[in-house]
C-alpha positions in Angstrom: -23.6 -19.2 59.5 -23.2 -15.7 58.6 -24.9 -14.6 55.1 -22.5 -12.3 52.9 -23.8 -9.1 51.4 -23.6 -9.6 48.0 -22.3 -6.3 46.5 -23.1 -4.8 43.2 -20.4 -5.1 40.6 -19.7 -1.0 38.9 -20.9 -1.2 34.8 -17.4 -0.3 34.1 -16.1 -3.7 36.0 -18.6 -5.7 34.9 -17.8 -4.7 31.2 -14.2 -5.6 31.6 -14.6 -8.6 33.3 -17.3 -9.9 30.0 -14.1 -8.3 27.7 -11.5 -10.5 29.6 -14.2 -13.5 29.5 -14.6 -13.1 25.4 -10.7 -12.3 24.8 -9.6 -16.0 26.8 -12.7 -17.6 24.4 -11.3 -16.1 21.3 -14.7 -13.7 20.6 -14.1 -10.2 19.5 -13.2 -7.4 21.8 -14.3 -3.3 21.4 -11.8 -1.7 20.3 -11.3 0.3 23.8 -10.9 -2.7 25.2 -8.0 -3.9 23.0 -5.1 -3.5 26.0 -7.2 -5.2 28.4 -7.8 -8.2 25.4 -3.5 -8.3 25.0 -2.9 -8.3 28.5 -5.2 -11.1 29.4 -3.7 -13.2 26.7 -0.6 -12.2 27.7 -1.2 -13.5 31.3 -2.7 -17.0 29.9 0.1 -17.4 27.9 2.8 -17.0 30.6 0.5 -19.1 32.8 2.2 -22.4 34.4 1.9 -25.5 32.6 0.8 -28.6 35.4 2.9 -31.8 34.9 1.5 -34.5 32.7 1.6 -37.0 35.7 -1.2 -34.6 37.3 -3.2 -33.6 34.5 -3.4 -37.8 33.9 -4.2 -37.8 37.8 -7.4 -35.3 38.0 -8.3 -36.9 34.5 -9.0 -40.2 36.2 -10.2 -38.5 39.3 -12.8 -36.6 37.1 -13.7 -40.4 35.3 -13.9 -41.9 39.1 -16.5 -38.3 39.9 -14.6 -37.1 42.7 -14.4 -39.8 45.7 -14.1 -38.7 48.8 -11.1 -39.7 50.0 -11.2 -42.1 53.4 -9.8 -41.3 56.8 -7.1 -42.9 56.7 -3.4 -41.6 56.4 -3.1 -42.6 52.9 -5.8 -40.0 52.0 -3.6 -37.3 52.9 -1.0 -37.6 50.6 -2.9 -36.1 47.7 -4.4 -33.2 49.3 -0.7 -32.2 50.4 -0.1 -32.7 46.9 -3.1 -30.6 45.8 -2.0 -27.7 48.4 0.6 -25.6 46.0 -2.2 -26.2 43.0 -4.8 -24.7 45.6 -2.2 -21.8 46.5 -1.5 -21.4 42.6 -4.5 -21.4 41.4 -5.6 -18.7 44.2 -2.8 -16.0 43.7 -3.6 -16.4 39.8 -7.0 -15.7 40.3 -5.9 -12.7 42.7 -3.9 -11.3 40.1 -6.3 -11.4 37.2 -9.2 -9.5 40.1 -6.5 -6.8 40.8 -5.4 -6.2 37.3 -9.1 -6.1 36.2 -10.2 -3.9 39.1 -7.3 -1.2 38.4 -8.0 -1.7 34.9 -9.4 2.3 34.4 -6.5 3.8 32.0 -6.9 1.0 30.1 -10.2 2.1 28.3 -8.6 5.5 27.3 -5.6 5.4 24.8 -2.5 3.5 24.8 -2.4 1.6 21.6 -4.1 1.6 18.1 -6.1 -1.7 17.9 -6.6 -1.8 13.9 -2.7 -2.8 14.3 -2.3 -5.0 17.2 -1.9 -8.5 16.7 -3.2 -10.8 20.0 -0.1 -12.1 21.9 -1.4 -15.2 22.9 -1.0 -16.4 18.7 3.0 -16.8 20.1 5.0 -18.9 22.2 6.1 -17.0 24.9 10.1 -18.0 26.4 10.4 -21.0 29.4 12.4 -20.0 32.3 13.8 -16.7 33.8 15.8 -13.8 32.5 17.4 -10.4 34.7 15.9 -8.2 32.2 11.9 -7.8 31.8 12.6 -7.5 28.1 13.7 -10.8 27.7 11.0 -12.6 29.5 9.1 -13.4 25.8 10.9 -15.0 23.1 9.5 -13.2 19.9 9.6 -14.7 16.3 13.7 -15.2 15.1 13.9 -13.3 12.1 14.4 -15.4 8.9 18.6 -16.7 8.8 20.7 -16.1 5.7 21.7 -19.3 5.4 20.0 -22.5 4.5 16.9 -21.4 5.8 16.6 -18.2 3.5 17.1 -21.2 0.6 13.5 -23.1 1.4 12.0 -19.6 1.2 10.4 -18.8 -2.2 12.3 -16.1 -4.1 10.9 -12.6 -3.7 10.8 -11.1 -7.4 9.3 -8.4 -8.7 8.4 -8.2 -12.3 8.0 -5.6 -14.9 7.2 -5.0 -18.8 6.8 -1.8 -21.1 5.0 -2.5 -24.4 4.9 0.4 -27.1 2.0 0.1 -30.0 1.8 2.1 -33.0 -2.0 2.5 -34.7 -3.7 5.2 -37.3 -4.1 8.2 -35.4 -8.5 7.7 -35.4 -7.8 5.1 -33.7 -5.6 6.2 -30.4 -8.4 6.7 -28.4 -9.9 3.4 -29.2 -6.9 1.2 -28.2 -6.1 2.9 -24.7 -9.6 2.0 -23.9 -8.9 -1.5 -25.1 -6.0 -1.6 -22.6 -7.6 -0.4 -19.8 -10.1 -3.4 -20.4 -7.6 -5.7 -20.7 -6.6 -4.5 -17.3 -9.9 -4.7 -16.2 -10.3 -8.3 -16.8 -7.3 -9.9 -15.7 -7.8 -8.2 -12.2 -5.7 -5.6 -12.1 -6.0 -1.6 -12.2 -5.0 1.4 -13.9 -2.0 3.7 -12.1 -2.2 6.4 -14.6 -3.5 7.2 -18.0 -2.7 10.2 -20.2 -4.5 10.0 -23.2 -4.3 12.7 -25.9 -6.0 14.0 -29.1 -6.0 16.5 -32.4 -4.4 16.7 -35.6 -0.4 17.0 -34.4 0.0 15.4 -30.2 -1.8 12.5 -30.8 -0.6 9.6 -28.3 -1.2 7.3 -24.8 0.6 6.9 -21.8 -0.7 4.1 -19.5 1.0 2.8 -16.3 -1.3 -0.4 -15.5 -0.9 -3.0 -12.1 -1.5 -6.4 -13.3 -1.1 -9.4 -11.2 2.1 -11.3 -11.0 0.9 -14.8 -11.8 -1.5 -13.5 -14.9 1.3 -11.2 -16.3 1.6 -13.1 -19.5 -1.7 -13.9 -20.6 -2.2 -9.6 -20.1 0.7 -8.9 -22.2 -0.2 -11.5 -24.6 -3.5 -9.5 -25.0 -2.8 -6.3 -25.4 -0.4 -6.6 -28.0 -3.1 -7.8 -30.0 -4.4 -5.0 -29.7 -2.4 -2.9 -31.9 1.0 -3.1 -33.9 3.8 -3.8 -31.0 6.6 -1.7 -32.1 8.8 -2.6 -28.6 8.2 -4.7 -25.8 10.4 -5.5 -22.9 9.8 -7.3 -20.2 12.1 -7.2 -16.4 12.5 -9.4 -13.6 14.6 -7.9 -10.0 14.9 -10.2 -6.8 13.6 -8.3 -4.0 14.3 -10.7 -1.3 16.8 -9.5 0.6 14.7 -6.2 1.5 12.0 -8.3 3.5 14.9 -9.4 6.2 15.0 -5.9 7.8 11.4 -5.3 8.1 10.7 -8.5 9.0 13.2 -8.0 12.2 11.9 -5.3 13.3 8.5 -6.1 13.3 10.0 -9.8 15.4 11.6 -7.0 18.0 8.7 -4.4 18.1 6.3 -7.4 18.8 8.6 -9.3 21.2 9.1 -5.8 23.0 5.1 -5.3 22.8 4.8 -8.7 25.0 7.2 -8.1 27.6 5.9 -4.6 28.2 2.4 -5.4 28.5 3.4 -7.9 30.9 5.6 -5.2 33.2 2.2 -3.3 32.7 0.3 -5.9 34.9 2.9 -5.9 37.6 3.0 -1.8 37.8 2.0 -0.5 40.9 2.1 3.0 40.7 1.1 5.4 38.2 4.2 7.1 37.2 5.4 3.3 36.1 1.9 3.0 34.0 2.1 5.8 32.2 5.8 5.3 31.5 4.9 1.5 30.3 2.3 2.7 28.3 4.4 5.9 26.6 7.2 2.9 25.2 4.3 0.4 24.7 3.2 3.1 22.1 6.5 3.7 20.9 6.8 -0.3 20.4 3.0 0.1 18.3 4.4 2.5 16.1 7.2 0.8 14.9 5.3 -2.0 14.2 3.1 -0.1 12.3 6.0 1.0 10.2 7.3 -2.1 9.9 3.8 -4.0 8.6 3.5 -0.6 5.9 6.8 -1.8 4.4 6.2 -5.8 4.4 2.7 -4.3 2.6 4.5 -2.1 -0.1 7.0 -4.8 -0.4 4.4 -7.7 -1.0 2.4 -5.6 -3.6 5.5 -4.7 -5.3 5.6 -9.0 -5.7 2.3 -9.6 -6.2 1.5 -7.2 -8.9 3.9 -6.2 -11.8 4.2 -2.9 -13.2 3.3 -2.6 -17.0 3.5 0.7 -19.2 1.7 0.8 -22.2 2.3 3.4 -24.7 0.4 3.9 -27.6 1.6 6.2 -30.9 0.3 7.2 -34.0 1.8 5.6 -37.3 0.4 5.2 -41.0 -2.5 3.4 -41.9 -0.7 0.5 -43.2 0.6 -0.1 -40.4 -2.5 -2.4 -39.1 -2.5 -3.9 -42.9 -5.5 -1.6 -44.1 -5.2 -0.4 -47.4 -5.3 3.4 -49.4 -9.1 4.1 -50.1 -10.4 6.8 -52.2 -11.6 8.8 -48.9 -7.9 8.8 -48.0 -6.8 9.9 -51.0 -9.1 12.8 -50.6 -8.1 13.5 -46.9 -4.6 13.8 -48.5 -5.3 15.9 -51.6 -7.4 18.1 -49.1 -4.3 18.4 -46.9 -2.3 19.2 -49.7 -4.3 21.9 -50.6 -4.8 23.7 -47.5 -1.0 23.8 -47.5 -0.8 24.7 -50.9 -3.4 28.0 -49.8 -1.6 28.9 -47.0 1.7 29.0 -48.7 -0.3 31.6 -50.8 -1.8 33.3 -48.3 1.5 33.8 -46.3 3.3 35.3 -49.6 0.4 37.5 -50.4 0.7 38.9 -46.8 4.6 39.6 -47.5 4.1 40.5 -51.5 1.2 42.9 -51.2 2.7 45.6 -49.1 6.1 45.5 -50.8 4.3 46.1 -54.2 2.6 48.9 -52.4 6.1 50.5 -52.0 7.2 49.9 -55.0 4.5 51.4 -56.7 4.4 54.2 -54.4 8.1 55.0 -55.0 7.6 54.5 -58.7 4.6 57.1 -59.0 6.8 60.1 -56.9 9.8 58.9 -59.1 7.2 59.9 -62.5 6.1 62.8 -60.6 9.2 64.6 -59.8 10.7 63.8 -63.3 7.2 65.1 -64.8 8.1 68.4 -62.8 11.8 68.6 -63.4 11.0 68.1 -67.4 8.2 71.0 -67.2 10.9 73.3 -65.2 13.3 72.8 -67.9 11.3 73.6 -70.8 10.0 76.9 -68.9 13.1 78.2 -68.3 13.8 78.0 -72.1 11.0 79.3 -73.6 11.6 82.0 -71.3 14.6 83.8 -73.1 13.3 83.4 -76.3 10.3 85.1 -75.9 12.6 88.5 -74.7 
């Protein structure tokens, strides 16, 4: 017999045939590898099923261990039976070896594997269809009708509380909310927090989960006086449908191109495959980012806190001497500035007056002397 050189398999190869081995046994993948993990899953899925009279056949051939059939003619029926297995199973295996061994783009671009999803999780479509794009049968988007009805209600929930404390202690309950926050497993949006004698005041915008909304609003209006609180409640579930489809389409598209990607033959069909198959990765990108805003827009409820400044009494403390000082101070420097601002206005109009009032004395002093001069003057000739 003649002895077959055993040739040595390229790294590259070898890699992507240990890549094509983990995707079909559900192991991880690198993340260059990521086509070569879709396509491969993609190829098992639209693999052909055997009939459940042969699969009960080699069972209990497998049981028996394989006898070897006898000469007879009867032997002969099942290995022209087992022939288009044999063939199958052959161009199958002829397939995978090609695809793997023109495999080479596939390690540089394409798609974005932190976004893929592996096609082999779907149920691809039974028997044939003219256009490649509707060889897999995606997800069907969710109906409008009955359907929709079994489908818990999408609703997004909102509340605005406003407190009113003394205006020492502002500061003190906006940290008091953002704890409450803290401990029912939610997070601050945005805080504004202000201080001094006259803009004294908080603004918090807090994300609290949906199912402890209560219990959080509950809290912090024990915090402080509530003056308002409000609470909101909108049905968002109609705004999932159109996502929800496109992401069914992109995905379905995603399928059916990678599998027109195993078939191409030339380059110029690759790189157009892989162009759309980014185009299809994209949009479902866009279409996961909305389903994501959407479902944090459910599962956490918007609540703004505000906190303002009111009297004293308005927790149920009482007037103590050190306020009534505070307050007689007060009045006082607003007693001495009233001063001080009619000083500054009365001091240099006195200044004029008494100025003007001097020259007046003056010039009648000198019109008096003038007279009597001119008097005296003819009696003396």
């Amino acid at each position: 017999m003649r002895l077959i050189r055993q040739q040595t398999i390229p790294v590259e190869v070898e890699r992507e045939l240990r890549a094509v081995d983990a995707a079909l046994a559900g192991e991880p993948v690198e993340p260059e590898l990521a086509e070569l993990r879709d396509l491969a899953l993609a190829l098992r899925a639209e693999r052909a099923v055997p009939p459940e009279q042969f699969v009960n056949a080699l069972d209990a051939r497998l049981e028996a261990g394989f006898p070897k059939p006898n000469a007879s003619g009867s032997s002969k029926s099942p290995r022209r039976h087992s022939q288009p297995l044999a063939f199958a199973t052959a161009a199958a295996a002829f397939l995978v070896v090609a695809v793997v061994l023109t495999s080479g783009p596939f390690s540089s671009g394409g798609g974005e594997p932190t976004t893929k999803e592996p096609v082999g999780q779907a149920e691809p479509a039974r028997g044939g269809s003219a256009h490649p794009l509707a060889v897999p049968a995606g997800p069907a988007p969710a109906p409008s009708g009955a359907a929709s009805l079994q489908e818990p209600r999408k609703v997004e929930r909102a509340a605005s509380i406003t407190l009113s404390t003394p205006r020492n202690e502002v500061e003190s309950v906006a940290d008091d909310v953002l704890h409450t926050a803290d401990r029912y497993g939610g997070f601050v949006l945005s805080s504004q927090v202000s201080g001094g004698d006259r803009d004294v005041g908080a603004s918090i915008t807090l994300r609290i989960p949906a199912s402890r909304l209560q219990a959080a609003i509950a809290d912090i209006s024990k915090l402080a006086h509530v003056r308002s609180r409000s609470q909101s409640a909108l049905d968002i579930t109609g705004r999932f449908a159109t996502p929800r489809r496109q992401l069914a389409d992109a995905t379905a598209e995603r399928r059916a191109l990678l599998i027109q990607l195993a078939r191409a033959a030339t380059a110029n069909e690759t790189a157009s495959i892989r162009a759309r198959l980014k185009l299809a990765n994209d949009r479902i990108d866009a279409a996961r980012a909305t389903l994501r805003r959407l479902a944090r827009r459910v599962t956490y409820s918007s609540v703004s806190v505000t906190v303002e400044p009111g009297p004293n009494t308005a927790t149920g403390g009482s007037w103590s001497v050190g306020d009534a000082l505070r307050d007689a101070a007060r009045v006082l420097g607003v007693g001495a500035g009233v001063l001080i601002l009619s000083l500054a206005v009365l001091v240099p109009i006195s200044l004029l007056v008494g100025l003007g009032w001097a020259a007046r004395r003056a010039y009648v002093r000198h019109a008096r002397v003038a007279a009597l001069d001119a008097v005296e003057k003819p009696a003396t000739r």
